[in-house]
C-alpha positions as CSV (number, residue, x, y, z in Angstrom):
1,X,-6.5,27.9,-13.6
2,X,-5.4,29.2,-16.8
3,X,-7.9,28.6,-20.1
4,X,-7.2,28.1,-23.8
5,X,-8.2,29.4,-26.9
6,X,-11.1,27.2,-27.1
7,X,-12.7,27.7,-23.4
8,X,-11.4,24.9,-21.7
9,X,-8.2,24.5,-19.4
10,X,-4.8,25.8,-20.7
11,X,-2.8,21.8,-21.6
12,X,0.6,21.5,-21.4
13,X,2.4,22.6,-24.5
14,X,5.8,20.6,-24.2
15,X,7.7,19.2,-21.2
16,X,10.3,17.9,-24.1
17,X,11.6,20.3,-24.8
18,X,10.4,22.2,-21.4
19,X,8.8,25.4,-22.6
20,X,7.1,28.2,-21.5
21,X,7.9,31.8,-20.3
22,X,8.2,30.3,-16.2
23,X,9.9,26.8,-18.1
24,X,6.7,24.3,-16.5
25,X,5.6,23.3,-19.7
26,X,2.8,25.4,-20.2
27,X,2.1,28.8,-22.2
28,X,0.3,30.7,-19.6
29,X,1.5,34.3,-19.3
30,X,1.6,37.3,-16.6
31,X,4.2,38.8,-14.4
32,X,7.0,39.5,-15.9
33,X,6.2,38.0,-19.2
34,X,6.5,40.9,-21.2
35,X,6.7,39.0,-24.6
36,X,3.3,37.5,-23.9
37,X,4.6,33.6,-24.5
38,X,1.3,32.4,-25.3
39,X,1.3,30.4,-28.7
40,X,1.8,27.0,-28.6
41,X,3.6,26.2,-31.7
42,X,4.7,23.2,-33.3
43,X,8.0,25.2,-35.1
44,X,9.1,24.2,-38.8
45,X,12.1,24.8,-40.6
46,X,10.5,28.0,-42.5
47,X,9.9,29.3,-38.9
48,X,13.1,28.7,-37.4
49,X,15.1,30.3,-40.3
50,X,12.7,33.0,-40.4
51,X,13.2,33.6,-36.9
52,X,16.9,33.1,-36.7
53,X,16.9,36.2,-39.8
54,X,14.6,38.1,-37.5
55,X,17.4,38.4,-34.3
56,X,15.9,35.2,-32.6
57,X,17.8,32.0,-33.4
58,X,15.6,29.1,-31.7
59,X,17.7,26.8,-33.1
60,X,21.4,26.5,-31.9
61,X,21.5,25.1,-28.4
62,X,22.7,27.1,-25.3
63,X,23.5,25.3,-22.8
64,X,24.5,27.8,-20.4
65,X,20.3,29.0,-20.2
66,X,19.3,25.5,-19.8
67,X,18.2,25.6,-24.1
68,X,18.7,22.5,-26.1
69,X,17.5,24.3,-29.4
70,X,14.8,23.7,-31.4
71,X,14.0,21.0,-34.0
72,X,11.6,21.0,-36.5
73,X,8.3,19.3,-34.8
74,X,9.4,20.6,-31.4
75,X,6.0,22.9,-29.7
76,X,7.8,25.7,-28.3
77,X,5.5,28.8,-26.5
78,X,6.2,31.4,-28.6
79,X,5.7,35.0,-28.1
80,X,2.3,36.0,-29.3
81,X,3.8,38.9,-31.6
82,X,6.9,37.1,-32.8
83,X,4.2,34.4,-34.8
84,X,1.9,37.2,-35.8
85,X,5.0,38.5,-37.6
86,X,5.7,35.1,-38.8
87,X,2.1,34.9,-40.4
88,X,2.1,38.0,-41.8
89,X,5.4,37.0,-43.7
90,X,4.0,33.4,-44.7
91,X,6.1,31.2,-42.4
92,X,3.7,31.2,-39.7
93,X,4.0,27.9,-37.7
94,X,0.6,25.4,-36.5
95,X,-0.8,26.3,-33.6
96,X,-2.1,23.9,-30.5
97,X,-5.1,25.7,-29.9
98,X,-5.9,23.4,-26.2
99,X,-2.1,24.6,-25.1
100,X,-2.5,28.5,-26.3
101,X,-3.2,31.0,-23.9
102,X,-6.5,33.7,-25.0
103,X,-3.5,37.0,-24.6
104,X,-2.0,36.0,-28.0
105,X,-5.4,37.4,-29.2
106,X,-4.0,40.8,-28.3
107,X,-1.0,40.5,-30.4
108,X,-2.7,37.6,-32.9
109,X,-5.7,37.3,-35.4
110,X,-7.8,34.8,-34.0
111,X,-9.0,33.4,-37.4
112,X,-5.6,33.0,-38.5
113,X,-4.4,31.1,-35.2
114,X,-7.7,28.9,-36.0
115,X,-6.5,28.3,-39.1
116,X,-3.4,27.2,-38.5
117,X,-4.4,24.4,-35.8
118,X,-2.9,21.3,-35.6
119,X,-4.5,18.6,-32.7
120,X,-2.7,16.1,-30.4
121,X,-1.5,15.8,-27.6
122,X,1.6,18.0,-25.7
């Protein structure tokens, strides 16, 4: 079983919308996962336009992939390097530290993911 940032085991990050790089809800990474979609992230609007400017728009639904588009409030696994970019520009979203995976500490500064972390549940 997969852990977390904090030790324990990897929770769910969102089954609403269904996230994650194998789409079971959870952040873990490996096999073809080349993006590392470890950070659980509870996106905001300065993170979805920032990532729709930066050739990733989260936002506008496509149905024919099964992707209803992202809302503000909506955790979404996001690839580690796409929120260290976001952080290093100022729009970096909060983190669910119980539902991130420890591989976004490749891409990722841990104290920055710590200090961006929000609690609750999935």
């Amino acid at each position: 079983m997969a852990e977390n940032l904090l030790g324990t085991a990897l929770a769910p990050c969102s089954m609403d919308p269904l996230t994650g790089f194998h789409r079971d809800g959870s952040c873990n990474v490996g096999g073809a996962d080349t993006g590392v979609h470890g950070v659980c992230a509870e996106v905001t609007a300065e993170f979805l336009a920032f990532s729709r400017r930066v050739g990733n728009d989260l936002s506008t639904p496509r149905p024919e992939y099964g992707f209803p588009g992202l809302r503000p409030g909506d955790r979404w696994c996001l690839c580690a390097s796409r929120w260290q970019e976001a952080y290093e520009a100022g729009v970096a979203p909060p983190v669910v530290l119980a539902a991130t995976h420890p591989a976004a500490l490749d891409w990722c500064d841990r104290d920055a993911l710590f200090a961006h972390a929000v609690d609750g549940p999935a």
